[in-house]
N, C-alpha and C positions, 0 to 999 in steps of 0.2 A: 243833446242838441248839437245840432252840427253848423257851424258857425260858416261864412264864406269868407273868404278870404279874398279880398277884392284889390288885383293886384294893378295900381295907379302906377299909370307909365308917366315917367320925367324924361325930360330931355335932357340928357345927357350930351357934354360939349366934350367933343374928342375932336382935335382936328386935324390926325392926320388920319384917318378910317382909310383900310384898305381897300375898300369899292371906289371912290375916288381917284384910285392910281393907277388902273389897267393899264395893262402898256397898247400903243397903237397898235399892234397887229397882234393875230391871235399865233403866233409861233412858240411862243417863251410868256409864261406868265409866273409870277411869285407865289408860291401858295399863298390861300388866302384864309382870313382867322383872326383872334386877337394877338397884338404884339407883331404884328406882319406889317412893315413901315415898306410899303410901294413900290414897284416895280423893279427890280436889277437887271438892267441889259448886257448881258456879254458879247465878246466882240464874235467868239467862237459857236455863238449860237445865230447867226447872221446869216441869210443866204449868201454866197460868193457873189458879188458883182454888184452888190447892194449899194456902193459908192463909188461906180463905175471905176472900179481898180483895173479894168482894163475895156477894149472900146469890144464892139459887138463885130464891126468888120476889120479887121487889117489893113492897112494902105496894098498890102499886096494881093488880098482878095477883090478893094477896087480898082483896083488897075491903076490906083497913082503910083508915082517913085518921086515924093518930093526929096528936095535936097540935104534938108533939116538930117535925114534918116540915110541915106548914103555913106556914110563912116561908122554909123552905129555897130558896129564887131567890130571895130579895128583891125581889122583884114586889110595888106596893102592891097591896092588895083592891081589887075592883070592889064593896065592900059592907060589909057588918058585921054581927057578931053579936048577935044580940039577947037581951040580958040575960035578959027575961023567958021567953020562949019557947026560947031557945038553937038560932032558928033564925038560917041565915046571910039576911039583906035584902039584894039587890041596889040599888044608889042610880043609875041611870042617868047623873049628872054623875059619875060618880067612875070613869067607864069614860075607859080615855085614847085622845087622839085629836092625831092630827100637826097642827102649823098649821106652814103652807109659802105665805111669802107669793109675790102673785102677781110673776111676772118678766116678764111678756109688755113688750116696748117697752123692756126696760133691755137698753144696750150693753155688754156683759161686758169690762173690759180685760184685758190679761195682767199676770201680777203680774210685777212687776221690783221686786228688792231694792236695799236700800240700798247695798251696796257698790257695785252699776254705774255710780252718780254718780260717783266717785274715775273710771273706767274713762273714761266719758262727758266728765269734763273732759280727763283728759290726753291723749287722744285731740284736743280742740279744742284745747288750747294748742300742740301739736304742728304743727297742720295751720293755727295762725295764723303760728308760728315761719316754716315755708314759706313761707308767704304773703307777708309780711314781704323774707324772705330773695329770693323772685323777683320781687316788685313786686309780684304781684295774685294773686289768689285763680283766677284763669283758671292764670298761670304756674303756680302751685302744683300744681293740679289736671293738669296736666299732666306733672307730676313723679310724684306719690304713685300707691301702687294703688287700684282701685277702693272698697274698705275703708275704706280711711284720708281718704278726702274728708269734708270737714265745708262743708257739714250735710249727712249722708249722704242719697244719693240714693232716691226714693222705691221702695219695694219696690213692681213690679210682678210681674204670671205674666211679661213677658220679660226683666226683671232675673233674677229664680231660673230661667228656663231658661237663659239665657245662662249666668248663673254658674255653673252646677251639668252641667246634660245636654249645652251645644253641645258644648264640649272632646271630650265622648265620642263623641258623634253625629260631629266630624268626624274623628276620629281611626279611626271604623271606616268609613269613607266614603271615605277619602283613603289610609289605609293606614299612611303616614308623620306623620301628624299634622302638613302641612303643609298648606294652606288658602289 
């Protein structure tokens, strides 16, 4: 025998239900469901201009120039006002202009800070230590890597290619990087 099961609705008291909290406009809504407590508005989900953060015309698209807005850049004038007339005078020195002196024939160095002094010495006392230690500054140099010689040797293009490109040039030339 098959029984029915006669299912008696109660009212049920919830009072925060999430159908009661839609937000005003249909842009952003919360999912909705149990345990979904109403609305969360983000400021990054907002149309732009939504609290008028800025006006619709310009004072310079309607042709005002009130006063309020005249210093706004902090730009000094190319002129001034004139008291009597209240018109604005243009002063020709008072227009700005770049002075750049001339460089032609100056040698540019590179800047090198102050701590590579510290660097710069113990590098030479190091490389006098050797020197020292093998008799002569020839033994020495025979010893150290090409780096660590004092007074370092002059940079030429075949110093930096040597140092830098041959290793790779013979290493795919040779295969085994033997030479």
């Amino acid at each position: 025998m098959l029984a029915s099961v006669i299912l008696v609705s109660t009212r049920g008291v919830r009072s925060l239900n999430p159908h009661y909290f839609q937000p005003p406009w249909p842009i952003f809504s919360k999912a909705k469901g149990w345990r979904k407590r109403g609305p969360t508005i983000h400021e990054r989900h907002q149309l732009p201009g939504q609290d008028r953060e800025f006006p619709e015309l310009s004072p310079k698209f309607k042709k005002e120039n009130p006063k309020e807005l005249h210093h706004y850049t902090g730009t000094q004038d190319v002129g001034f006002v004139d008291p009597i007339t209240g018109e604005f005078v243009h002063v020709e020195e008072m227009y700005p202009e770049l002075i750049v002196p001339d460089l032609r024939g100056f040698r540019l160095r590179p800047y090198v800070s102050y701590g590579t002094d510290f660097e710069i010495e113990k590098r030479r006392k190091k490389f006098e230590k050797l020197a020292v230690k093998y008799g002569s500054e020839e033994g020495a140099d025979s010893v150290v890597f090409e780096g660590e010689k004092w007074p370092p040797p002059k940079t030429t293009p075949r110093f930096l290619f040597d140092a830098h490109y041959a290793p790779l040039i013979r290493f795919k030339s040779c295969g085994t990087g033997e030479f």
